[in-house]
N, C-alpha and C positions, 0 to 999 in steps of 0.2 A: 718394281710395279707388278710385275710377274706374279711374285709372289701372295699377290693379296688373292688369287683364284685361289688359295683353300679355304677361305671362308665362305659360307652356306649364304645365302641373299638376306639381307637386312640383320643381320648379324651386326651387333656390335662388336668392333673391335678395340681392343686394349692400346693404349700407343706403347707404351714401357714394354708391354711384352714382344708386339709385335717389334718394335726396335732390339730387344734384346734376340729375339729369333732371326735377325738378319745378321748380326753381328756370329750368332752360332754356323749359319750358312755360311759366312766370310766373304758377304754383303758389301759390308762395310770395310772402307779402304782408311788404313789410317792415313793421317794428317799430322805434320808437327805441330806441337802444344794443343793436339785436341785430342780428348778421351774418344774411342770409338761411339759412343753413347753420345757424346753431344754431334759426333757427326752423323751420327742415323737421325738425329731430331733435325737435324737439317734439311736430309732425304726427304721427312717426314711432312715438313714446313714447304719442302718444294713440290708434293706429290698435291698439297693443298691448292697452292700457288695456283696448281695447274689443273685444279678442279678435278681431278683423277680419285681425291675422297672426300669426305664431306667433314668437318669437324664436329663436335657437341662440344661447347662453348660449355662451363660451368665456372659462375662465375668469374669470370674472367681468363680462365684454363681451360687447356686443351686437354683432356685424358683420353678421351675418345672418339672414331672416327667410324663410319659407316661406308659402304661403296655404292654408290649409284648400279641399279638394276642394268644399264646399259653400259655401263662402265665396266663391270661383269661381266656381261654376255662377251665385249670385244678382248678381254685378258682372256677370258675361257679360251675362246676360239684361238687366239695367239699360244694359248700354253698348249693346247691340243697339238696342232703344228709341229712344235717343238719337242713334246714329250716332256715338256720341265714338270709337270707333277699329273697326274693320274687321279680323277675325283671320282668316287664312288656315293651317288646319291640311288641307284637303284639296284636289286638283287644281281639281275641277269647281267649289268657289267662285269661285276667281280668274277662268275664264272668262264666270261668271254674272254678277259684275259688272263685268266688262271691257264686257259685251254692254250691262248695263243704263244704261252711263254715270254710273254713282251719283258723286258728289262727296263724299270722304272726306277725312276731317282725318288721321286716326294709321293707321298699317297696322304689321301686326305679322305675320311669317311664322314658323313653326317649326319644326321639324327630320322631324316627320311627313309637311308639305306638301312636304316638299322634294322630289319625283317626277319632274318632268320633267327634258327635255334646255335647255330655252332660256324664257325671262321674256316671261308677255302681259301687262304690266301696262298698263294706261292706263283711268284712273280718276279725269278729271278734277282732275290733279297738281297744278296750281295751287295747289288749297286746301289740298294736304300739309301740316301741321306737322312731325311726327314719322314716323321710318319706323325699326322694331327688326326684324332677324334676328337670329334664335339658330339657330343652328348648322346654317346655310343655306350652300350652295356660290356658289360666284364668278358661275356661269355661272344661276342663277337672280336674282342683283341685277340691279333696271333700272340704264340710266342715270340719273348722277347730273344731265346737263344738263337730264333731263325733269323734273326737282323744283327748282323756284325761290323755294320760303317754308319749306326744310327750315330747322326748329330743334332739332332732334335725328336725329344717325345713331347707333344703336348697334348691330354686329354683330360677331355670335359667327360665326366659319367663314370670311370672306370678303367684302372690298369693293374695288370697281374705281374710283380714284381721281380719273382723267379728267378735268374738268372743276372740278374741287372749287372751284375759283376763283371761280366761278359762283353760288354759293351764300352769298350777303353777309350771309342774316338767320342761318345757321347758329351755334348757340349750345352745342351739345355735339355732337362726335365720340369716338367710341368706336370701336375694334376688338380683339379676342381672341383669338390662336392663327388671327393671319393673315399669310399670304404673299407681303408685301411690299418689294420691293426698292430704291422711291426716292418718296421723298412730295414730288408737284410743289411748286415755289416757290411757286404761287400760292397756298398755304396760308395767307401773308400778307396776302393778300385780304381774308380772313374777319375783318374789324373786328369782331365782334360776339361772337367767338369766347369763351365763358368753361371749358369743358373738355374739353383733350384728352388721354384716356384710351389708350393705348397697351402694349397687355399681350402678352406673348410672342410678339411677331411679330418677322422675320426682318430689320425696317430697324433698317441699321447704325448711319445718322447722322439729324439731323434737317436741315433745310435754315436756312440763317442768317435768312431770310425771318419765320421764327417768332418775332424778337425785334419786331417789328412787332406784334404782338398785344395790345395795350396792354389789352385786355377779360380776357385770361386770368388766371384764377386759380386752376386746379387742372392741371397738368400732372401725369400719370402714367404714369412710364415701368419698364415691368417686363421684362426681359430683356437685347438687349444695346445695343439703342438710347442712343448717347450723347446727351448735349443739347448748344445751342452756345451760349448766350447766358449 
């Protein structure tokens, strides 16, 4: 439940994704004769249950799910607490805990904060797990070399690819209506890798390197990205 505070208010969220993102966390506990996937939809089914998200009903199907404004506010204030993830919705947080050296697990930026010209992030990166933009520009992502225990990237708007190779515990990559012209080889790198989600962005081809990924299991490719393997 925790988890759903890095979403921005009235955001819609993904069910498939968000279930694959808790599975990357290691969320999700397996069960005999159940894939982790159908046990997150179960998580999923019971967060319903419990009026904790709202569904959008399409015909018949659940893809989508929204969080109530006050349902929000009392995860915020519980993850706050806790320290389970660090949201940055306005300038002057990012520089308060840049100052104060906090060590955070999950950072989540959102499309409010997005203000400046150039990224101060440095927040004791190490202990990263997870790091979500939503609909964040290019020029606001840190580098990816400075995050070395990312197990989730997902971003809406823009990510600088650099390094990716680097990043060996990495367990879900995502990007959305992003500006991409060539995803380095070292993509292959990523043993660990279990989904890469790839939605209307402008790469043509995928790099042959990707058949190397023996961890993956959700490839998704939406626009004009071919696959190779």
């Amino acid at each position: 439940m925790l988890y759903l505070s890095i979403y921005p208010e009235d955001h819609l969220i993904e069910k498939d994704s968000l279930i694959w993102k808790w599975i990357a966390e290691g969320f999700v506990q397996e069960e005999e004769d159940k894939t982790l996937f159908e046990i997150g939809e179960r998580y999923f089914i019971e967060l319903i249950n419990k009026s904790m998200i709202q569904p959008k009903d399409e015909g018949g199907s659940i893809f989508y799910c929204h969080i109530h404004d006050m349902v929000l506010d009392l995860i915020r204030n519980l993850t706050a607490e806790g320290n389970f993830v660090k949201i940055f919705e306005e300038p002057h947080e990012l520089h308060r805990l840049s100052s104060e050296r906090t060590t955070v697990r999950r950072i989540a930026m959102h499309e409010s904060w997005n203000h400046g010209k150039n990224n101060d992030l440095d927040v004791g990166r190490t202990h990263l797990r997870s790091f979500n933009a939503i609909n964040c520009t290019i020029s606001m992502m840190p580098s990816l070399l400075s995050f070395q225990s990312y197990f989730e990237v997902k971003v809406t708007g823009g990510l600088y690819l650099k390094h990716i190779g680097k990043l060996r515990q990495l367990r879900y990559l995502g990007m959305m209506r992003t500006r991409l012209a060539e995803l380095p080889v070292e993509i292959g790198d990523l043993v660990h890798l279990q989904t890469l989600d790839f939605r209307y962005i402008d790469l043509k081809e995928l790099p042959s390197t990707i058949c190397k990924l023996s961890k993956l299991v959700r490839l998704r490719l939406i626009g004009e990205t071919k696959p190779v393997c």
